[in-house]
C-alpha positions in Angstrom: 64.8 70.1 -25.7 62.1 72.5 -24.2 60.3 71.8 -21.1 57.0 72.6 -22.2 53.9 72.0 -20.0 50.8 71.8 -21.8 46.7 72.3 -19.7 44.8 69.3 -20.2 42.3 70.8 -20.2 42.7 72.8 -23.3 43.7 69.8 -25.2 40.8 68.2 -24.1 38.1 70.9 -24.4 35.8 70.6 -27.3 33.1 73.2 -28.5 31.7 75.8 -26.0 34.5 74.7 -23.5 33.1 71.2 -23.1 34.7 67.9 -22.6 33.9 65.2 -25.2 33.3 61.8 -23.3 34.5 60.0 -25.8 38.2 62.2 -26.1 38.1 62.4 -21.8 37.7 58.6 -21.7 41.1 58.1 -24.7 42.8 60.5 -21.9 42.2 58.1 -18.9 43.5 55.1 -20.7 46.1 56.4 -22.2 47.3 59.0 -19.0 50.5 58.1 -17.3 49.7 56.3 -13.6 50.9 58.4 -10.9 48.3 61.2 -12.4 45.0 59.2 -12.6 43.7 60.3 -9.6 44.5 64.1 -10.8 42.6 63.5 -14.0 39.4 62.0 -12.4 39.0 64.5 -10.1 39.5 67.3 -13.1 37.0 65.3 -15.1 34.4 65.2 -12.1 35.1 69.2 -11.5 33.6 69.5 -15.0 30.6 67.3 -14.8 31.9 64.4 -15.6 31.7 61.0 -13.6 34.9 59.1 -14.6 36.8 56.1 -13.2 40.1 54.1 -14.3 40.5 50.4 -14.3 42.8 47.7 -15.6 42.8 44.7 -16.9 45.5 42.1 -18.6 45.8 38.2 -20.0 45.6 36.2 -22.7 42.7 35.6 -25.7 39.5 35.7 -24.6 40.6 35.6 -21.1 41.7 39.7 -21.6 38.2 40.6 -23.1 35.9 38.8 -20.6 38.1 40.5 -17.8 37.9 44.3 -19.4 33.8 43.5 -19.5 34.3 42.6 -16.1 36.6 45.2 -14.4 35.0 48.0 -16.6 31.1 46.8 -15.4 32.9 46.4 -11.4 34.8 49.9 -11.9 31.4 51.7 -13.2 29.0 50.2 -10.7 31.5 50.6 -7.5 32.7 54.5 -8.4 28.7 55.6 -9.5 29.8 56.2 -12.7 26.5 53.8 -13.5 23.6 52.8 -11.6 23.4 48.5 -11.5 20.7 48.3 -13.4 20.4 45.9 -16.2 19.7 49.2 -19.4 23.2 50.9 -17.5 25.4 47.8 -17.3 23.9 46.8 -21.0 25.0 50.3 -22.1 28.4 50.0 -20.6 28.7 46.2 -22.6 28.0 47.9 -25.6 30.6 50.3 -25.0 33.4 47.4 -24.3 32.7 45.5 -27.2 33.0 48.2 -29.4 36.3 49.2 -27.6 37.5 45.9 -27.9 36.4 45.5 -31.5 40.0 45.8 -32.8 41.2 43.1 -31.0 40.0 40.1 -32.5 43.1 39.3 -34.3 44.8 36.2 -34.1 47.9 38.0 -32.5 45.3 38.0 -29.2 44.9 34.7 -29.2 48.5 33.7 -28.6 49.7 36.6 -26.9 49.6 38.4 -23.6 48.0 41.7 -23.5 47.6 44.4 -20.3 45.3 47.6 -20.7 44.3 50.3 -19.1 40.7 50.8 -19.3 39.0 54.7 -18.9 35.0 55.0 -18.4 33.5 58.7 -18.7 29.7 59.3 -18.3 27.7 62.7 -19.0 24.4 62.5 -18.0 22.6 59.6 -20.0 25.9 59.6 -22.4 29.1 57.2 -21.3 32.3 56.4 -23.2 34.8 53.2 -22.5 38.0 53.3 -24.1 41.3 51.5 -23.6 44.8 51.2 -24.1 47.7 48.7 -24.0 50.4 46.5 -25.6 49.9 43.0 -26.6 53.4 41.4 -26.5 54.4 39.4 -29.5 55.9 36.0 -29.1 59.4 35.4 -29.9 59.8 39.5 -30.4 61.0 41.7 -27.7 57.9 44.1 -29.1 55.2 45.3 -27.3 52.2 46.3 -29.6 50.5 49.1 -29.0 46.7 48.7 -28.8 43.8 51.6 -28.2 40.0 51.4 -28.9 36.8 53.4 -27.8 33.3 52.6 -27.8 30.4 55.5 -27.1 27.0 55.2 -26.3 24.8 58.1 -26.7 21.0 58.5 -24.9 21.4 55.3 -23.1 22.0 55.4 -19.3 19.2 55.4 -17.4 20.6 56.8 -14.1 19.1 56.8 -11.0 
């Protein structure tokens, strides 16, 4: 097998060397944990205000505490202001990341995710990524989703 190392940030480049918020935010949740911390601080070096929480439960219970830990994550790292248009924005953003998930394999299962939030100016992107396990199944399901709000932040 080859060892090959690939450069973020050429993966994650877009069009005149730019970041998209929406593909930076896919890369938080979904990076491996011991380099979080090495991917914010690229993301800040290119403009970019990012943070990484997590979140995990059952049902409802999981969605209420991704809306929660996302809106805590945003507001405590600057990523948003906590103003009510900002923290609206960033809801929007979670329920349309969590949109997938209203299955009834939610309901009844246990589900842990890792949550990325990416603003760019008045732009911000929430995505996230997990496994729901499935009862009576030693499988873990792989869930993603990404919600991204353009023109809305108002900032400071």
């Amino acid at each position: 097998m080859n060892n090959i190392q690939l450069d973020i940030t050429k993966i994650l480049e877009g069009e005149e060397g730019k970041i998209p918020i929406g593909k930076a935010a896919l890369a938080l949740a979904m990076i491996a944990d011991d380099s979080d911390d090495t991917l914010v601080e690229l993301l800040n070096e290119k403009d970019l205000l990012a943070v990484i929480t997590r979140a995990g439960g059952k049902g409802e219970e999981v969605k209420n505490k991704v809306l929660r830990n996302s809106l805590a994550a945003a507001v405590n790292s600057a990523v948003i202001t906590d103003n009510i248009q900002d923290r609206r924005v960033l809801a929007r953003c979670v329920e349309r990341a969590l949109a997938g998930l209203g299955g009834p394999m939610t309901s009844i299962s246990g589900a842990g995710m890792k949550i990325g939030i990416v603003r760019d100016e008045a732009h911000l992107a929430v995505a996230i990524y997990g496994k729901i396990g499935i009862p009576g199944l030693n499988v873990d399901h792989e869930i993603s989703g990404l919600g991204v709000h353009y023109y809305g932040l108002l900032g400071d």
